[in-house]
C-alpha positions as a Markdown table, in Angstrom:
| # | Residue | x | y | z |
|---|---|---|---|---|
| 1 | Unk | -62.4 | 121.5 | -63.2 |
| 2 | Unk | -60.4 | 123.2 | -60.4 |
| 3 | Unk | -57.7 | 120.3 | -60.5 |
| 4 | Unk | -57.1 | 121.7 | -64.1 |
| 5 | Unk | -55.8 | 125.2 | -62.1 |
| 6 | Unk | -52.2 | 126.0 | -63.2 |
| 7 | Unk | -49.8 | 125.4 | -60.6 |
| 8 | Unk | -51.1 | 122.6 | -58.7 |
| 9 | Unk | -48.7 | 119.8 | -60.7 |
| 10 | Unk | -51.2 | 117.5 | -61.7 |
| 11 | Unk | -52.7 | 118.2 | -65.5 |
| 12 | Unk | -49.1 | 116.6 | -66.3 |
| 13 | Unk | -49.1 | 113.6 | -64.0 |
| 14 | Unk | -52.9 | 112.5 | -65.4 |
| 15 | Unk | -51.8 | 113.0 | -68.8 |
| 16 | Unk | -48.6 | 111.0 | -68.2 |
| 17 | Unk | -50.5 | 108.2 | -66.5 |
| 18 | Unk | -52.9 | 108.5 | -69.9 |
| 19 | Unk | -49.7 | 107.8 | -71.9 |
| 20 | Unk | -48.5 | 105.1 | -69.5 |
| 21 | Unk | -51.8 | 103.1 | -70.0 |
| 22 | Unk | -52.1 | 103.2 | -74.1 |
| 23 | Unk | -48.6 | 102.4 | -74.2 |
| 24 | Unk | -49.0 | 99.3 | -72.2 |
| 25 | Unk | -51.6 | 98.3 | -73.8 |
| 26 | Unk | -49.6 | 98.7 | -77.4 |
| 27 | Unk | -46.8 | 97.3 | -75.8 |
| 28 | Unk | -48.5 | 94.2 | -75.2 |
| 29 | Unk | -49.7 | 93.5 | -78.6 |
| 30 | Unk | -46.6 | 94.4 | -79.9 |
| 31 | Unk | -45.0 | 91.3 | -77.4 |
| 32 | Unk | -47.1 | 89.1 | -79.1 |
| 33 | Unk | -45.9 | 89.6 | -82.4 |
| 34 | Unk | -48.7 | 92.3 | -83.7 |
| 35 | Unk | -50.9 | 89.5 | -85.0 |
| 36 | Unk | -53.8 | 90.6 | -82.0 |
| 37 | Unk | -53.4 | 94.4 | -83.5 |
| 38 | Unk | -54.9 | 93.2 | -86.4 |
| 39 | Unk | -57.7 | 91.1 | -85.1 |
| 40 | Unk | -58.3 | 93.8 | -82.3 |
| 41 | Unk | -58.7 | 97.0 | -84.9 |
| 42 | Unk | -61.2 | 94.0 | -87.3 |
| 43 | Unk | -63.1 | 93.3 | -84.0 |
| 44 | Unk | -63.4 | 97.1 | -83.4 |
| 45 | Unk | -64.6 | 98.2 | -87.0 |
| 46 | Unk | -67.2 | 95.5 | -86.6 |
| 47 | Unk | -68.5 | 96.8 | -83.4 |
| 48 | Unk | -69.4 | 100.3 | -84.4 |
| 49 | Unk | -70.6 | 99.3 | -87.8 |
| 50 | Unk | -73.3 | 97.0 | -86.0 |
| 51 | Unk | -73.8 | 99.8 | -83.1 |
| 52 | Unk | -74.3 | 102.7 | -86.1 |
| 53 | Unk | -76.7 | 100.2 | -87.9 |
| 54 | Unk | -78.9 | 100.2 | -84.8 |
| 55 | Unk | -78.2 | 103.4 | -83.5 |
| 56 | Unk | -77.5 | 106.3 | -85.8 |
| 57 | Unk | -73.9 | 107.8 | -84.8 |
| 58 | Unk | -75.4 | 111.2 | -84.2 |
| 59 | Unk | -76.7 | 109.5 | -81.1 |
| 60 | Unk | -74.6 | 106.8 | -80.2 |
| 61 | Unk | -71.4 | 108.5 | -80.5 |
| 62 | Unk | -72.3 | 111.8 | -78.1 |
| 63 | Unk | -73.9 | 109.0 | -76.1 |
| 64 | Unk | -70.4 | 107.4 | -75.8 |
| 65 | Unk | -68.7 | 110.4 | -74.9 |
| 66 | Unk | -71.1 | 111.9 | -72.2 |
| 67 | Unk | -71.0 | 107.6 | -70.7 |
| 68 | Unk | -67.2 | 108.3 | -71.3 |
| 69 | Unk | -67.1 | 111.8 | -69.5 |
| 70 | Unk | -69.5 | 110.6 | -66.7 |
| 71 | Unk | -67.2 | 107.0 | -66.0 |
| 72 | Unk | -64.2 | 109.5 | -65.9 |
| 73 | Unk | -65.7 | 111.8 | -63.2 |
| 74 | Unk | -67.5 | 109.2 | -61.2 |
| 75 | Unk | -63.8 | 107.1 | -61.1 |
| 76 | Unk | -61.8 | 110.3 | -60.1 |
| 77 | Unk | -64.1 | 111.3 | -57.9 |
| 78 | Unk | -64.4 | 108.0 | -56.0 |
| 79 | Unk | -60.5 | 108.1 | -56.2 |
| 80 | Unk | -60.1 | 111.5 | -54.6 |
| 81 | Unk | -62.6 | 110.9 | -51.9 |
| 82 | Unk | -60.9 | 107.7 | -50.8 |
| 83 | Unk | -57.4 | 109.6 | -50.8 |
| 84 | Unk | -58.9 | 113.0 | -48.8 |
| 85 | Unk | -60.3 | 110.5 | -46.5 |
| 86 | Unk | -57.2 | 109.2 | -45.5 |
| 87 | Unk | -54.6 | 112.5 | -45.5 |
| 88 | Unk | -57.1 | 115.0 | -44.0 |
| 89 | Unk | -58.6 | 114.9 | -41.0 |
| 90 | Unk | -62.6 | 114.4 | -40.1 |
| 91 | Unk | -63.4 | 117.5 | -38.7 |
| 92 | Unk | -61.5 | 119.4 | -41.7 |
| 93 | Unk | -63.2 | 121.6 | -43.6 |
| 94 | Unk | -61.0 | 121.6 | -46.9 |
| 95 | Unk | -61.1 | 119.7 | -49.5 |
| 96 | Unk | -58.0 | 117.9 | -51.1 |
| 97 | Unk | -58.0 | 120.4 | -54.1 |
| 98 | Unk | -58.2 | 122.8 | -51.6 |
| 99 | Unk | -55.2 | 121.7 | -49.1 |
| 100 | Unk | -53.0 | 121.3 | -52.1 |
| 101 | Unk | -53.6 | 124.4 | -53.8 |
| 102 | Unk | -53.1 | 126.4 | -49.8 |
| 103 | Unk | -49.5 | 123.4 | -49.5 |
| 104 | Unk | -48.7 | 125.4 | -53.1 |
| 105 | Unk | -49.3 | 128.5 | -52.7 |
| 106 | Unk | -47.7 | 128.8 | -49.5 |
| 107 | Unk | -44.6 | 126.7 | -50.1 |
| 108 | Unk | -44.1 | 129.5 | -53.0 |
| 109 | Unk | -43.9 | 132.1 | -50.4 |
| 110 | Unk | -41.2 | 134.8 | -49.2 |
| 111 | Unk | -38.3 | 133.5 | -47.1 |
| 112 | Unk | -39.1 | 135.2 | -43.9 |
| 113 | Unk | -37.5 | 135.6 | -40.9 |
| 114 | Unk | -38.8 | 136.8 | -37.7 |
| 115 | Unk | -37.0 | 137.8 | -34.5 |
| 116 | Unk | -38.2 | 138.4 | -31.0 |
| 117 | Unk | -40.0 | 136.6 | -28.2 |
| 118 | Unk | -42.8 | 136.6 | -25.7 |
| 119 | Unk | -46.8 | 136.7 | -26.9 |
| 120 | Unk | -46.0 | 139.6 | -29.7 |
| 121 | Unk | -43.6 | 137.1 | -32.1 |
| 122 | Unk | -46.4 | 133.8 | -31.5 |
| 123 | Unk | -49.1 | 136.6 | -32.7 |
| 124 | Unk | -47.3 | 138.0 | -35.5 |
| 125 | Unk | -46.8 | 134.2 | -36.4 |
| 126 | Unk | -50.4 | 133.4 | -36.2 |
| 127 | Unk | -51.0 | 135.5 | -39.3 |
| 128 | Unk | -47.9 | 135.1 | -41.3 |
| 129 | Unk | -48.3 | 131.3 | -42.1 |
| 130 | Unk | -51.2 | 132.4 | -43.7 |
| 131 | Unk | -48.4 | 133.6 | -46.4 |
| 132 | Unk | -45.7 | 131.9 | -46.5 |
| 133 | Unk | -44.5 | 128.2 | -45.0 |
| 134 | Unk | -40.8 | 129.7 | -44.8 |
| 135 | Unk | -40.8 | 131.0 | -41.7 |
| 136 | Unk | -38.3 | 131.2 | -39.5 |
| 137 | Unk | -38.7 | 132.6 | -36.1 |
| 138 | Unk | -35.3 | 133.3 | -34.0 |
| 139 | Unk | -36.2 | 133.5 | -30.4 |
| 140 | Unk | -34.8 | 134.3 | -27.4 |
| 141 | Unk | -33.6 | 132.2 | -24.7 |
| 142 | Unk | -33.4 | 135.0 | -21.9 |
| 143 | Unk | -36.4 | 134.4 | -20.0 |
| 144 | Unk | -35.7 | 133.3 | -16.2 |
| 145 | Unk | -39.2 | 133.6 | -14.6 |
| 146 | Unk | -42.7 | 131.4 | -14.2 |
| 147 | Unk | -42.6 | 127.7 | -15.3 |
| 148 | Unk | -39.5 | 128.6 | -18.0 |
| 149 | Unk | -37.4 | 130.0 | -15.1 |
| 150 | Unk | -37.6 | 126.7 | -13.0 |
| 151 | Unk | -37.2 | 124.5 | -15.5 |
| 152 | Unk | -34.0 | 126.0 | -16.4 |
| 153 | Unk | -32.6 | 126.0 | -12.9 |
| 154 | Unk | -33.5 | 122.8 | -12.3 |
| 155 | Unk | -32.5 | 120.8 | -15.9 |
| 156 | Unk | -30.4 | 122.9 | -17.3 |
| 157 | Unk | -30.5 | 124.2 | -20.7 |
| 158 | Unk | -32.9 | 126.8 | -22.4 |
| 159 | Unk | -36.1 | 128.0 | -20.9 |
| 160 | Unk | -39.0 | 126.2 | -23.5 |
| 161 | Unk | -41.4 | 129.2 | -23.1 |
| 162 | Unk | -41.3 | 131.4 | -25.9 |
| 163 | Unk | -40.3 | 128.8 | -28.1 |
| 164 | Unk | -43.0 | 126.6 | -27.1 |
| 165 | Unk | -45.2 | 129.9 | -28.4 |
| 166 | Unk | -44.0 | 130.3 | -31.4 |
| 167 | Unk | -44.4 | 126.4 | -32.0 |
| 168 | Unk | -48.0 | 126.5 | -31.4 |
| 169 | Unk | -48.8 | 129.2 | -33.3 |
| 170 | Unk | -47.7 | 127.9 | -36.2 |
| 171 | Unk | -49.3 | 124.5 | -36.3 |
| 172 | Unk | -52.2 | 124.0 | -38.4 |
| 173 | Unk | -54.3 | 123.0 | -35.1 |
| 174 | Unk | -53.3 | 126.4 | -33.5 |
| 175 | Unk | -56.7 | 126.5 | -30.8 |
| 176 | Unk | -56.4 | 122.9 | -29.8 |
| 177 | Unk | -52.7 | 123.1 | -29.1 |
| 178 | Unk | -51.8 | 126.4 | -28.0 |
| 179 | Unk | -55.0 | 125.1 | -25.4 |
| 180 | Unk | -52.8 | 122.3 | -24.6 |
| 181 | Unk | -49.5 | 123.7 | -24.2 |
| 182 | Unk | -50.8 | 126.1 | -22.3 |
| 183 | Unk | -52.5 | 124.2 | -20.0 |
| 184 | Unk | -50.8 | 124.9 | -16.1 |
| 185 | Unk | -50.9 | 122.2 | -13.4 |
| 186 | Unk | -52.7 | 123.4 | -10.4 |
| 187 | Unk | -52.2 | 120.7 | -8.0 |
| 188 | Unk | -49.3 | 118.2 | -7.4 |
| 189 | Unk | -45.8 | 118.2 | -6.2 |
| 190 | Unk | -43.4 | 119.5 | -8.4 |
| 191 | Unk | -46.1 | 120.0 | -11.2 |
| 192 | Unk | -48.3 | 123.1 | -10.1 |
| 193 | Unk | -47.3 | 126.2 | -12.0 |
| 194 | Unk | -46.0 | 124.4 | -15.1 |
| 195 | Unk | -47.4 | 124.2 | -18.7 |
| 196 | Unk | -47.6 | 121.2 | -20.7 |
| 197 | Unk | -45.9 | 122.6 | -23.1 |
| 198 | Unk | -42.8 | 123.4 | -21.2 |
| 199 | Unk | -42.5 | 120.2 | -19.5 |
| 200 | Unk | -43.4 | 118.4 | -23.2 |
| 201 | Unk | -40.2 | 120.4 | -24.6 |
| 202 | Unk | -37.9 | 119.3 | -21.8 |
| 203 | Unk | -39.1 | 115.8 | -22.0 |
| 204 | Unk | -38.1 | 116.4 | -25.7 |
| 205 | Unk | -34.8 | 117.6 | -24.8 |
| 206 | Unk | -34.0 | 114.8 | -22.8 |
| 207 | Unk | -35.0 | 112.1 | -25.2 |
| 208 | Unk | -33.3 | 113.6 | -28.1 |
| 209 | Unk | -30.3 | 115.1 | -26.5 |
| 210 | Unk | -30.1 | 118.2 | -26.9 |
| 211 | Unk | -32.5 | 121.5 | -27.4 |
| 212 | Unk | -32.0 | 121.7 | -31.7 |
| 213 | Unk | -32.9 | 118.5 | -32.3 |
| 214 | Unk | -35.8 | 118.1 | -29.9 |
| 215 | Unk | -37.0 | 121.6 | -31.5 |
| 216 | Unk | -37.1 | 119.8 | -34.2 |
| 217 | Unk | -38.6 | 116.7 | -33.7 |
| 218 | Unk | -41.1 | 118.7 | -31.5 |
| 219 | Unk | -41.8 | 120.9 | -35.2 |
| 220 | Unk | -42.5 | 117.5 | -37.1 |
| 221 | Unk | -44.9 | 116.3 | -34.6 |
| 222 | Unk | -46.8 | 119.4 | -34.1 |
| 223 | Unk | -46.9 | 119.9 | -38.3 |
| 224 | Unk | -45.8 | 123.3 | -38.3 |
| 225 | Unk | -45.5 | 125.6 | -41.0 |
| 226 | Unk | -42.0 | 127.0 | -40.8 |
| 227 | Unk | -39.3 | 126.2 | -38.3 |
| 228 | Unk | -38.6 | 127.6 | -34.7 |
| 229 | Unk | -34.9 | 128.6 | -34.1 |
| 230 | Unk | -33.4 | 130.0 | -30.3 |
| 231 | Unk | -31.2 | 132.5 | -31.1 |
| 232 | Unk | -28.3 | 130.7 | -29.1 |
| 233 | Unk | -27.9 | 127.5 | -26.9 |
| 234 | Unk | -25.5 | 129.1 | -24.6 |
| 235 | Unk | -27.4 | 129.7 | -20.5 |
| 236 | Unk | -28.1 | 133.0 | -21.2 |
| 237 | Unk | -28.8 | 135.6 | -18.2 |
| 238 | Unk | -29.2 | 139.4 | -19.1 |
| 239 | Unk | -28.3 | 142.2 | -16.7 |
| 240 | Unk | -29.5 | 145.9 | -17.1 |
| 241 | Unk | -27.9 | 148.9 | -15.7 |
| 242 | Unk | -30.5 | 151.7 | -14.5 |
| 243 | Unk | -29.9 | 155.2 | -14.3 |
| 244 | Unk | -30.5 | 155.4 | -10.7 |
| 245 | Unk | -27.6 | 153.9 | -10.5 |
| 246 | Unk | -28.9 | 150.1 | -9.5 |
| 247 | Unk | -27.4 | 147.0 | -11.1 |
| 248 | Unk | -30.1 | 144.2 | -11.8 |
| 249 | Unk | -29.5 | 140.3 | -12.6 |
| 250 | Unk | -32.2 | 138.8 | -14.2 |
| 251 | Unk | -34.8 | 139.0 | -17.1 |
| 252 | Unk | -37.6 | 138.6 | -14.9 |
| 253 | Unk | -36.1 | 141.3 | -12.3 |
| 254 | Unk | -35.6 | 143.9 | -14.9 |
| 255 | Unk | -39.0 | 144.8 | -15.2 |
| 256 | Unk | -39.6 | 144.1 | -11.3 |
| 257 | Unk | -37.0 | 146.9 | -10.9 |
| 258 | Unk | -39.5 | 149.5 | -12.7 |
| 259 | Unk | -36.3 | 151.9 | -13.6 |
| 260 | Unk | -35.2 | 153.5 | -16.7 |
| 261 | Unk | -32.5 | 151.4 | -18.5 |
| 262 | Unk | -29.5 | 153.1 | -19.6 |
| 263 | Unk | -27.6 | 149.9 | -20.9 |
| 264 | Unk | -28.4 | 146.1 | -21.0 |
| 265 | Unk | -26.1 | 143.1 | -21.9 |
| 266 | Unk | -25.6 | 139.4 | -21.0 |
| 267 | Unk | -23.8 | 136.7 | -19.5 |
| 268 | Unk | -21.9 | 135.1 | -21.4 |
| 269 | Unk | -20.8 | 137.9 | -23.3 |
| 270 | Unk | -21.1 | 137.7 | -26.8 |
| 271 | Unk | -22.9 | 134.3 | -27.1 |
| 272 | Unk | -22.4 | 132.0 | -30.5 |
| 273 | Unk | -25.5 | 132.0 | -32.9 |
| 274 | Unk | -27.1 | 128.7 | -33.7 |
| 275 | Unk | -25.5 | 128.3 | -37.1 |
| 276 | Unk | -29.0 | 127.0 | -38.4 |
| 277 | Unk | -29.9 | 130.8 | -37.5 |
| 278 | Unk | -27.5 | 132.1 | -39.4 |
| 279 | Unk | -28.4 | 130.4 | -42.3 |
| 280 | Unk | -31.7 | 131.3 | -42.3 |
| 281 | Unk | -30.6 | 135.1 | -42.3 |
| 282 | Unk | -28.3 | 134.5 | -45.0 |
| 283 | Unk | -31.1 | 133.3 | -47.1 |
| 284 | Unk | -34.1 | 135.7 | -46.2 |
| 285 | Unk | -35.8 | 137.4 | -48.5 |
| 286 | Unk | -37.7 | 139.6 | -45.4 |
| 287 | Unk | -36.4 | 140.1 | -42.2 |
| 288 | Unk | -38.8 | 141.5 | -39.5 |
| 289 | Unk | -37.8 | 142.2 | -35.5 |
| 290 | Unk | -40.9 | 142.7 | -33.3 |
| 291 | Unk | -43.4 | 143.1 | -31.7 |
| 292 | Unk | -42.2 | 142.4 | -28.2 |
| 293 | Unk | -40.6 | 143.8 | -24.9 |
| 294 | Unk | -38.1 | 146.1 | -26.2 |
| 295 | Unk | -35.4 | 144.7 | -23.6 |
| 296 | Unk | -36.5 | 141.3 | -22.3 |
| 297 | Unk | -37.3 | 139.8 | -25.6 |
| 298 | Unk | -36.3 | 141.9 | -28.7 |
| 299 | Unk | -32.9 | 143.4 | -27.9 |
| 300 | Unk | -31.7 | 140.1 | -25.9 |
| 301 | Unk | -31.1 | 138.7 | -29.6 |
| 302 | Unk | -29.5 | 141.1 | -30.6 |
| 303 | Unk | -26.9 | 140.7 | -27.9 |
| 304 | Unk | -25.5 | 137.6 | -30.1 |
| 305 | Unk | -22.7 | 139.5 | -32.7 |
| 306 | Unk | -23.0 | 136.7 | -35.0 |
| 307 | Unk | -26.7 | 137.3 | -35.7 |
| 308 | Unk | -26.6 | 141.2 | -35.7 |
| 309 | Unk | -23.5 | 140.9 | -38.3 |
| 310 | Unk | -25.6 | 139.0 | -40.8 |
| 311 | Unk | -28.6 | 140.3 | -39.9 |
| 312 | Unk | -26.6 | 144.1 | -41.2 |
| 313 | Unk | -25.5 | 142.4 | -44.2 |
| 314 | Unk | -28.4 | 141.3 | -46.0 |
| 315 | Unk | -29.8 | 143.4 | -48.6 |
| 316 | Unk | -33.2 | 142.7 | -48.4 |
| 317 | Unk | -36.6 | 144.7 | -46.5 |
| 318 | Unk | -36.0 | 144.9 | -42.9 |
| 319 | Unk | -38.7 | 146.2 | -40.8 |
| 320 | Unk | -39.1 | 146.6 | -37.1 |
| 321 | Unk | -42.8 | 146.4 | -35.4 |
| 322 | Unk | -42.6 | 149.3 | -32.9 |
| 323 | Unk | -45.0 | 148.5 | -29.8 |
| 324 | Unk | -48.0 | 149.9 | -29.1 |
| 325 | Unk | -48.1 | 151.0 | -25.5 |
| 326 | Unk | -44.9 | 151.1 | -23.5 |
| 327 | Unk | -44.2 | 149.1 | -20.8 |
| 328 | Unk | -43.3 | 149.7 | -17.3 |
| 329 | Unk | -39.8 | 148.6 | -15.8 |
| 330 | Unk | -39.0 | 149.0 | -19.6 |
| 331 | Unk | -39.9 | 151.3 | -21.7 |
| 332 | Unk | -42.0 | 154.0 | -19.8 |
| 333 | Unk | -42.2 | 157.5 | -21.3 |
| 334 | Unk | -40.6 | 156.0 | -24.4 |
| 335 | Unk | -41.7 | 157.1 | -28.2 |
| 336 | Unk | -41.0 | 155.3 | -31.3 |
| 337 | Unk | -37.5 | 157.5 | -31.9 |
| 338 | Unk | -36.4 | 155.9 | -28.7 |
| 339 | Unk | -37.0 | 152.1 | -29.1 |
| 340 | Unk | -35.1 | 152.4 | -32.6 |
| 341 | Unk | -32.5 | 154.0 | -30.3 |
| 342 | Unk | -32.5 | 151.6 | -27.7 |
| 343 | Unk | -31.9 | 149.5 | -30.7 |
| 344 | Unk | -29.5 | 150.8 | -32.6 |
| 345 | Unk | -27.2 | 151.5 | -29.2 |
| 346 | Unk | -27.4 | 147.7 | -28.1 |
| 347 | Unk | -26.0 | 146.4 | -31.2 |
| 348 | Unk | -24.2 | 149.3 | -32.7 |
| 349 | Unk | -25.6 | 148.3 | -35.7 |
| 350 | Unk | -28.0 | 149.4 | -38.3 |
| 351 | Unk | -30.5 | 146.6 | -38.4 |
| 352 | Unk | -33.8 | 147.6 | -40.2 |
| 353 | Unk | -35.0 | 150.2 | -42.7 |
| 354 | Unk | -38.6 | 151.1 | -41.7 |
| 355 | Unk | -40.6 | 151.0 | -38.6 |
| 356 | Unk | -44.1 | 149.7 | -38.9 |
| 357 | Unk | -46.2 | 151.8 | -36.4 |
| 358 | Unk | -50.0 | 151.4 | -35.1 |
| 359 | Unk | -52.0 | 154.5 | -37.0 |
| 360 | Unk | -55.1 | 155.0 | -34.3 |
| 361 | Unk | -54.9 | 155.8 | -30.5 |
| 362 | Unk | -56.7 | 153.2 | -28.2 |
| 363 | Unk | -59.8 | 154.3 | -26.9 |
| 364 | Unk | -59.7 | 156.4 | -24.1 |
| 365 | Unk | -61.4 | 153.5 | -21.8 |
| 366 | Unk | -57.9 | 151.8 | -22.6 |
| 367 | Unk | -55.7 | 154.4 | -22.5 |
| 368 | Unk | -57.0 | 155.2 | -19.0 |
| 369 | Unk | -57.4 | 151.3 | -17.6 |
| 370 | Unk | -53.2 | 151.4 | -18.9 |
| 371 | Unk | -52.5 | 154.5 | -17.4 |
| 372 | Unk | -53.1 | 153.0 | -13.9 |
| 373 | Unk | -50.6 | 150.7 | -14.6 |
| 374 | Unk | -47.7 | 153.1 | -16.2 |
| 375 | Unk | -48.4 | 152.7 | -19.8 |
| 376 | Unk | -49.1 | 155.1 | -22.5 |
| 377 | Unk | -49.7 | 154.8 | -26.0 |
| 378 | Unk | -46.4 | 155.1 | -27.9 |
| 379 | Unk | -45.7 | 158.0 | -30.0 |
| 380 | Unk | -44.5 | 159.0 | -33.1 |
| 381 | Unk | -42.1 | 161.4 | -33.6 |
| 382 | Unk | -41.6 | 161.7 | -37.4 |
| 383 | Unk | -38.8 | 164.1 | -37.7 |
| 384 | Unk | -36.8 | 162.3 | -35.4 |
| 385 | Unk | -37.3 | 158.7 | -36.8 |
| 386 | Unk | -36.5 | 160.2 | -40.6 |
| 387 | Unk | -33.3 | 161.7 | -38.9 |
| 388 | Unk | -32.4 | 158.6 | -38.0 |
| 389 | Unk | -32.9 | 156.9 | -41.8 |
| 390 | Unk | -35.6 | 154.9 | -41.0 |
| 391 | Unk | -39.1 | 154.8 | -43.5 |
| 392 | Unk | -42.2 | 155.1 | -41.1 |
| 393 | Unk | -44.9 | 152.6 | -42.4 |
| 394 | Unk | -48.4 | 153.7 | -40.5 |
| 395 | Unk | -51.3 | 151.1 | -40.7 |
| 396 | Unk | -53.8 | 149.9 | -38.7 |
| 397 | Unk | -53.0 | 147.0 | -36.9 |
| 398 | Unk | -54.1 | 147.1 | -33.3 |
| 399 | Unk | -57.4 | 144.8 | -32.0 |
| 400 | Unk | -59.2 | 146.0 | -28.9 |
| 401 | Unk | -61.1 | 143.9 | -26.0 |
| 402 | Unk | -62.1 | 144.9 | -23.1 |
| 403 | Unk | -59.7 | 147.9 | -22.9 |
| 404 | Unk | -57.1 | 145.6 | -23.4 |
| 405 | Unk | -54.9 | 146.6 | -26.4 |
| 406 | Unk | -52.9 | 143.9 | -29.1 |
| 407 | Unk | -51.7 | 143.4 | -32.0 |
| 408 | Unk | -54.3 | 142.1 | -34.7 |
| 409 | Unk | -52.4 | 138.7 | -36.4 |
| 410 | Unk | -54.6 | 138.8 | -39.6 |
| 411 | Unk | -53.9 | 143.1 | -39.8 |
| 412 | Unk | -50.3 | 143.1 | -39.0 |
| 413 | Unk | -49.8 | 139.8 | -41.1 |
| 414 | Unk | -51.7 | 141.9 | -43.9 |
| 415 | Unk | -49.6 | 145.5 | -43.9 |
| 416 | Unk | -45.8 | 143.4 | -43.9 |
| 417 | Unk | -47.0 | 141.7 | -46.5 |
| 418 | Unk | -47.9 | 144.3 | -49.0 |
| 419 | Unk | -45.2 | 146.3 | -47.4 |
| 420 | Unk | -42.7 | 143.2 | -48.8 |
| 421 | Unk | -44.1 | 143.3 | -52.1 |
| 422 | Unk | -44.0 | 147.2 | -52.4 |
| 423 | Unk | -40.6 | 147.5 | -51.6 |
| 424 | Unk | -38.8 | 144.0 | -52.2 |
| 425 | Unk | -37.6 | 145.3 | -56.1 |
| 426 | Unk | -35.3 | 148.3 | -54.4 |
| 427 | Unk | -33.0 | 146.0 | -52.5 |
């Protein structure tokens, strides 16, 4: 009965294929010149006069329809579980009801658009494609250390490492592959300290062409839900001047130089957006920025004027996911009032309308194992933040292991969400 549910498109195709069979069959007798009509509706009547003489109809006719009814189910049954057998996998553990209802239901979803880098964008992702297949995650190409770094010095191009993140976490077969394209050589000449995923994306890149389209194919043959977008193609390199004074080349040697920032920017300047980026801004119905190193991975976006010029003109729920702990190199000593700063002084722009910040301290195991390191939990300051126009949205959303403190996918996923369908009537 559950393929009877409204919305799954397929009452109307079994009733049309009803139609399509009786009027075949009517079609036919009316070729040949109506004469079988007649004999066929005689031969009928005959039939279930002799069948009501020996069985009284009070018997054989609900015996008909419950041999009808049982035919029917047995057939479609059959039918379904030769179909499921072929488009799902072995080892799933849906149904084919159940995968079209989740393709419907998410394919009706918000048009969202996320914008960041590094392991906080991948985990937000994890828990959004539970909601919505129209995601579209703008990334940065900034990053210049580990595997990414020397793949971009020595082919040219984009470094594959963030985007290679969000890829696998939104495929459907998110532990399997994000195992896989994570997977570092140890051994060999040239291959020790590189992913599989990186060096799968550059393979891509040079079979394709170029870095869109092997994004793309790369998408289609991971089965993603949503789409994966850099923020520009242009060889990005950031630079960050400190307040002691120092000048500093390098994403990875910005947090090396553990200083406090003062102003950051890029080479080129001003970059061109990918134009499928600017699209997807254009047509958001929710645009989020976050979680994610405030200057290695958030604000290097942000640095492309196209992309913060459309990202100010949509009217729609903008939100930014302030971190939890700050980081060292980057944000030490920093509270919620000065990341949206941070923000707001990089791009000159105002970007987003509410902050969504982490309600509970760590525990004090965590806060003391970060502490070592030069991290503390990130504040709020409320008066400040409303000063500065923004809604403070306070939830829950942090996961705890071994003093080690993240985001929570399914939480965070969860509170934008509701947050979106709360506010999305006031734009």
């Amino acid at each position: 009965m559950r393929w009877l549910t409204p919305g799954l498109f397929v009452k109307r195709w079994l009733l049309l294929s009803t139609v399509g069979i009786v009027s075949l069959i009517l079609g036919a007798l009316v070729w040949l010149r109506l004469t079988p009509v007649f004999y066929t509706v005689k031969f009928v009547g005959s039939l279930l006069n002799l069948i009501t003489r020996l069985v009284p109809n009070y018997v054989s006719g609900p015996l008909a329809i419950l041999g009808g009814l049982l035919l029917i189910v047995w057939a479609q049954s059959r039918t379904l579980g030769a179909i499921t057998e072929v488009l799902l996998p072995a080892n799933s553990e849906d149904n084919l009801w159940d995968a079209i209802a989740t393709h419907r239901r998410l394919r009706k979803g918000p048009r969202i658009v996320v914008i960041g880098g590094g392991t906080g964008l991948s985990t937000l992702l994890r828990g959004l494609k539970h909601y919505s297949a129209n995601i579209t995650a703008i990334v940065t190409v900034a990053d210049d250390g580990g595997s990414s770094g020397r793949l971009r010095r020595e082919m040219g191009g984009i470094p594959p490492g963030d985007i290679r993140n969000c890829l696998t976490a939104l495929a459907d077969e998110e532990k399997l592959l994000t195992e896989l394209f994570q997977y570092r050589f140890e051994a060999g000449t040239g291959l020790s300290g590189h992913s599989f995923g990186n060096l799968f994306l550059s393979a891509m890149n040079e079979i394709t062409g170029d870095w869109e389209r092997a994004i793309a194919a790369s998408s289609q043959v991971l089965a993603i839900r949503g789409r994966v977008l850099p923020s520009t193609l242009s060889d990005v390199s950031l630079w960050a001047s400190l307040e002691d004074g120092r000048y500093i080349e390098g994403e990875s040697n910005i947090t090396k130089a553990r200083g406090a920032i003062s102003k950051i920017g890029c080479v080129p300047v001003d970059p061109p957006a990918l134009p499928q980026a600017l699209e997807a801004i254009k047509g958001a119905d929710y645009i989020i920025m976050g979680p994610g190193s405030l200057y290695t991975s958030i604000i290097p976006n942000l640095l492309v004027p196209e992309l913060v010029e459309a990202i100010a003109a949509r009217k729609v729920p903008r939100i930014y996911i302030c971190n939890i702990m700050t980081e060292p190199g980057e944000t030490q000593g920093y509270g919620v009032a000065e990341h949206i700063e941070a923000i707001d002084r990089a791009c000159g722009k105002y970007l987003f309308d509410a902050v969504l910040i982490q309600k509970k301290l760590p525990s004090e195991a965590a806060i003391a194992r970060y502490q070592k390191e030069g991290s503390t939990p990130v504040l709020l300051d409320r008066k400040t933040v409303i000063e500065a126009g923004r809604r403070i949205v306070i939830a829950n959303v942090m996961s705890e292991n071994n003093t080690t403190v993240r985001h929570d996918p399914k939480r965070l996923a969860r509170v934008l969400v509701k947050w979106y369908e709360r506010t999305r009537g006031n734009w």
